[in-house]
N, C-alpha and C positions, 0 to 999 in steps of 0.2 A: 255249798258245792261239794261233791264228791268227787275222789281223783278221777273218775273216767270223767266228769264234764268238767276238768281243768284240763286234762289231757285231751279232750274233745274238742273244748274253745282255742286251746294253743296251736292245735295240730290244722284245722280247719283256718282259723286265722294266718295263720303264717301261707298258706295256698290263698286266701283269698288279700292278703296285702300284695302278695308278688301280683296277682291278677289284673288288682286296683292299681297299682302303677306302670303294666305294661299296656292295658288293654281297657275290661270293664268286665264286669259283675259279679266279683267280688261280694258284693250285701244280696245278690242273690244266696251265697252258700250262710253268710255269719247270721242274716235276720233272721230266716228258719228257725237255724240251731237255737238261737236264744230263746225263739218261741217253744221247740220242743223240748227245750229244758224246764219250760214252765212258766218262766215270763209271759203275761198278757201284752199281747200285738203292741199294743199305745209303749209298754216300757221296754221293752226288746226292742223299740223301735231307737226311742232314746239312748237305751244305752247301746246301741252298734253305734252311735256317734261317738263315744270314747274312744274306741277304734278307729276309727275315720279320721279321730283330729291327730292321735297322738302314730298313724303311719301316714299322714299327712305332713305332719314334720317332720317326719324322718323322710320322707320321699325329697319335700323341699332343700333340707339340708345337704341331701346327696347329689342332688342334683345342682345347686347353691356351687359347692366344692368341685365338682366335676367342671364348672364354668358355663353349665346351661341356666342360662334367665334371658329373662327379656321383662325388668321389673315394669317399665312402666307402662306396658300394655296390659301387664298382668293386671295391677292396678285399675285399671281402664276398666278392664270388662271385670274385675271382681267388683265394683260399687253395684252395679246392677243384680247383679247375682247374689250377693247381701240382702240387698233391699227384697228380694223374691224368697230368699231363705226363711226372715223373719217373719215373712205372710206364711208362708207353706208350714215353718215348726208350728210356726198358733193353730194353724189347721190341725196339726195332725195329734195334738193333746186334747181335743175333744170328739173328734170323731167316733164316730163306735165302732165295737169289733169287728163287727158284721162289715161294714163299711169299708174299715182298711186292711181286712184279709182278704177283701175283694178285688181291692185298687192292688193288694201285691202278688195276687195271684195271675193278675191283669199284667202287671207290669214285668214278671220274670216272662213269662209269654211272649209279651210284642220284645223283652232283648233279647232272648233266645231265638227268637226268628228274624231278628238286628244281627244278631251274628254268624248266623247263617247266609246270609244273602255276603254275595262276594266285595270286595272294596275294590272300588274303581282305582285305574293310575295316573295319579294326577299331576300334571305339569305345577309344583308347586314353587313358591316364592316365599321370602321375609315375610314377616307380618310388621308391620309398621303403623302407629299411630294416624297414620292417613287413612289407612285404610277401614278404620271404623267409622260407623256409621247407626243413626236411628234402629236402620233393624238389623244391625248386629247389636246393640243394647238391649233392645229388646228380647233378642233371644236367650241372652244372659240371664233377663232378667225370669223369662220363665223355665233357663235352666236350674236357676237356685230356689223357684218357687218347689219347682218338681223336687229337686234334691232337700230341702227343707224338710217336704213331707213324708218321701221318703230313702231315697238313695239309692234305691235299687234300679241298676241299669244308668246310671246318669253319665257316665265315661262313653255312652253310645252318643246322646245327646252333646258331649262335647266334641265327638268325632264328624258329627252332621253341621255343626256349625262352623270349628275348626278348620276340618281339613275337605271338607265338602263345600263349603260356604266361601271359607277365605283361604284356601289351596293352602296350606301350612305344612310342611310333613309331618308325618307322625310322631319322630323323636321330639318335635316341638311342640306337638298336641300335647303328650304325656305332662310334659313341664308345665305347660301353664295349667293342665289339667289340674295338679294337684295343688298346686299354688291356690289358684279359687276356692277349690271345695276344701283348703284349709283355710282360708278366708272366710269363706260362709259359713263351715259348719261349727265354728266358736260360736257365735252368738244362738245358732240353731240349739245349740249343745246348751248354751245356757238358759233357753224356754223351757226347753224337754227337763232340765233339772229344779229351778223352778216352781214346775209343774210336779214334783218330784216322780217324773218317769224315767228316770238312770238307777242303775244298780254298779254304782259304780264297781263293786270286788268284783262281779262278770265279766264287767267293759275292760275293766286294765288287766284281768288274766288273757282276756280275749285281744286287748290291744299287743300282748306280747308277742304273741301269733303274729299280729302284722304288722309289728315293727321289724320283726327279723324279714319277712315275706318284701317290706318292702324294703330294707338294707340289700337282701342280694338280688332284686328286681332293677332298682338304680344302676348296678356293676355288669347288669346283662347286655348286651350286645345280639338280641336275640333275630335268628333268620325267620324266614318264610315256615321253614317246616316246623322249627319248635314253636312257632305262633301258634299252626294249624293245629299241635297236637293238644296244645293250652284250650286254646277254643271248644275242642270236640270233649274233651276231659272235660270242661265246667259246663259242658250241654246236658254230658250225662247224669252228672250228679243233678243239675239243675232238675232233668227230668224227674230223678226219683224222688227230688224234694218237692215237686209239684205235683207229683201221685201220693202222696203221704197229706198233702197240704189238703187235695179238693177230695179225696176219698175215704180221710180217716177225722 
């Protein structure tokens, strides 16, 4: 690596860790980068799970201390999201290039037009172990499939089950948010390497990025408008990285 893509991975990850714990799509901005630094798609893919598990624990931990959990639901819907994870990683260490620069060129699209579309308001409530159910396991289970293979966008998918499905609010979307996809993406993390698709000295300069990104994401308290300006900000980059992606 050279200083400008150590200073590229840190500066980028640290925007996309605060993203990944207040919002989602995050592995929109870091899988790119990885790839345009030269990584082929399969091990860029892998290694942004470095980043994922280690601002995953740091998001848990903050959030652990600040007195937000709810372990045992967390629990709950993380075994299915596991079980989807380790199908989805096996998938995504053989697939071809052609194949999964397709699926994420497909996949920054339908989030970026996920985050576009308004979020309803919703009379929400506790989430309580009664209130799971078959297909709310199910959805777990093909949220971690999805996130296994590739992660990009998957904080939208825990927003349509969450807070859409089981009226939860948001600050307790986040929490168990990351709680799961540090759950599932260890073992995920462990096919991808393995497999040997991690470059680990990438993944942990780039995990520093999002460990800071998501240390002062935890302490935010953040309104309506810096939401909105978060959102329109990682539209834009999103785009440019999608005109780079399908045109060059």
């Amino acid at each position: 690596m050279t200083i400008l893509d150590v200073v590229a991975l840190m500066s980028l990850g640290g925007v996309a860790g605060f993203i990944n714990v207040l919002s989602a799509g995050g592995s929109m901005l870091t899988l790119p980068l990885l790839m345009f630094l030269g990584l082929p798609p399969q091990v860029a893919n892998g290694t942004n799970r470095v980043a994922i598990t280690l601002q995953s624990m740091t998001a848990v931990g903050g959030f652990l201390k600040g007195g937000h959990s709810n372990l045992g639901v967390s629990f709950r819907l993380a075994v299915p999201a596991i079980l989807g994870s380790l199908l989805g990683a096996w998938v995504a260490t053989w697939v071809s290039r052609e194949t999964f620069e397709f699926v994420l060129v497909a996949a920054m699209i339908g989030a970026s037009v996920f985050m576009i579309l308004p979020q309803p308001t919703l009379d929400t409530r506790p989430l309580t172990p009664d209130r799971l159910g078959p297909v709310i396991y199910f959805a777990m289970f093909l949220i971690g499939l999805y996130g296994g293979f590739i992660q990009v966008g998957v904080g939208a998918l825990f927003i349509v089950v969450l807070y859409r499905m089981l009226k939860i609010d948001l600050r307790q979307v986040n929490v168990l948010k990351v709680f799961i996809v540090l759950l599932y993406t260890l073992p995920a993390l462990a096919i991808f390497a393995i497999s040997d698709q991690v470059r680990w000295g990438m993944g942990l300069t780039l995990a520093i990025g999002n460990i800071v990104g998501a240390m002062a994401a935890v302490r935010v308290n953040m309104g309506q408008r810096g939401a909105q300006w978060i959102k329109w900000l990682t539209l834009i980059m999103v785009g440019a990285i999608l005109v780079r992606l399908i045109w060059y």
